[in-house]
N, C-alpha and C positions, 0 to 999 in steps of 0.2 A: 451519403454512403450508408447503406443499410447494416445494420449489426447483425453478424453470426450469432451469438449470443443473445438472449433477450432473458431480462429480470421476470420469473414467475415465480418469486414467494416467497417469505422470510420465515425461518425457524423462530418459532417463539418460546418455545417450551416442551416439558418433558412430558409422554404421556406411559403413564402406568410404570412397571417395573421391568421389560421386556427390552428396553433400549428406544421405544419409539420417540418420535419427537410429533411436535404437534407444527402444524405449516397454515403461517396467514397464504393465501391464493392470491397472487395480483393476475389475475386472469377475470374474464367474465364470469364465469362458472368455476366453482372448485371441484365438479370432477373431469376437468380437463384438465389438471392436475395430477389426478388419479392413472393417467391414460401411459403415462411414462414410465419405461423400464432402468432409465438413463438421464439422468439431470446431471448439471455442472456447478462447481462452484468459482468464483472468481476468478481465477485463472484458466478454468478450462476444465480443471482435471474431474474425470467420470467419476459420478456418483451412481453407484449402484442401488437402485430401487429394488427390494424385495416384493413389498407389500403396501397399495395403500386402498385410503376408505374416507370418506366425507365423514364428519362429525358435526353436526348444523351448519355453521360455514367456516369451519377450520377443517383441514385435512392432516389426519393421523398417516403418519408414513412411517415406516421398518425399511433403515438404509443397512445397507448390506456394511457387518463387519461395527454394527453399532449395537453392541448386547447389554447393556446396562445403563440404568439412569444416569449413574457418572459420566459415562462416554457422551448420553445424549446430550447433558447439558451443558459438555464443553462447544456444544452447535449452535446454542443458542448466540442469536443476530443474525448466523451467515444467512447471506441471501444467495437462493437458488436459482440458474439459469437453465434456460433451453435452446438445445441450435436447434433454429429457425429451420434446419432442413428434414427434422423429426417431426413436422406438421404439414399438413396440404391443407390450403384454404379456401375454402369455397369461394368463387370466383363473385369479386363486388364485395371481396370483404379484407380487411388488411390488420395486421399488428397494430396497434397505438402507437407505440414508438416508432414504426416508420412514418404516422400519419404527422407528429409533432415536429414541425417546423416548415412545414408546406406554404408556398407562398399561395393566399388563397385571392382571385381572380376574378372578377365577372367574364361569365363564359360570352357575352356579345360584345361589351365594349375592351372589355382587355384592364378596364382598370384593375389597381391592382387594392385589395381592404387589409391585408397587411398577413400575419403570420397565423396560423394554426398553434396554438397555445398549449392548448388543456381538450379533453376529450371525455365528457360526464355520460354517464348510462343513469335514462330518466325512467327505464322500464318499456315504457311506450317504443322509440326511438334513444339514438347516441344527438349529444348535443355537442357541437364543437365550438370552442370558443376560440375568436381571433383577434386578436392586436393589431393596433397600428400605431405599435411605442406609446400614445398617450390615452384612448378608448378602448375597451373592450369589447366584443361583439359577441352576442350568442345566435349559433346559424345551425338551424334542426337538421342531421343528419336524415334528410329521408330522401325521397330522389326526382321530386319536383323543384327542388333547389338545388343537389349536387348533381351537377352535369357530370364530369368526369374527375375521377383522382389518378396519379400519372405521379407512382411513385419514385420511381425512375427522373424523369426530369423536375422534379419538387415541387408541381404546380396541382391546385387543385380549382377546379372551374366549377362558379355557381351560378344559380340562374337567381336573380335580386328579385324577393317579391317585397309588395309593400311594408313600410315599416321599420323592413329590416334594418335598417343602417341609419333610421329618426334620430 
């Protein structure tokens, strides 16, 4: 089942005297961060964006109704979410967290190499690693090896070149 909610950032700190807070990005990019008028906290409840802006790779945000560095540093940990319905995703491209726990497949025999784990961004390509409870596997996200991902029924199909699975 897919999460409404998905984790993008943690408040770590206070920036300047203004009320800003400073925001680690669990995103690929931290001005996809910056893109949001409306983020969530834990529960759900709307967070008001004002103002935000990259700062090398932390992003400085101005939450609405946060005017002093006392206020901000009572934020400091919470981790920030976004509904999933605030993004349109270019098609062939999906959330991490829906990709984590995908049973992953050879797209011809049907066997099965075990689970989607972890998901690393090498720059080049995403690398995804998968389990089978006792080996780990690392299989290059590019698309001579991922036949289909089919998130919906949790199954992701690859095509084995050599090596892979020595």
């Amino acid at each position: 089942m897919k999460k409404q909610y998905l984790e993008t950032g943690k408040i770590v700190g206070v920036h300047a005297l203004k009320g800003e807070v400073r925001v680690d990005p669990w995103c690929d990019y931290p001005e996809f961060l910056c893109d949001f008028d409306v983020l969530y906290d834990k529960e759900h409840n709307e967070i008001e964006i004002e103002r935000a802006r990259v700062q090398k790779n932390i992003v400085i945000m101005k939450i609405k109704g946060v005017d002093t560095p006392e206020d901000a540093a009572k934020l400091r940990g919470k981790v920030l979410y976004m509904d999933r319905d605030d993004v349109e995703l270019e098609e062939g491209t999906f959330f991490v967290q829906d990709l984590l726990g995908l049973e992953v497949k050879d797209a011809t025999s049907g066997q099965v190499y075990g689970k989607l784990t972890d998901v690393r961004n090498t720059g080049a390509n995403d690398i995804y690693t998968v389990s089978d409870g006792q080996k780990e596997y690392l299989i290059p996200a590019i698309p001579s090896v991922i036949e289909k991902t089919d998130i919906e029924s949790g199954v992701m199909l690859i095509n084995v070149i050599d090596g892979l699975f020595d």
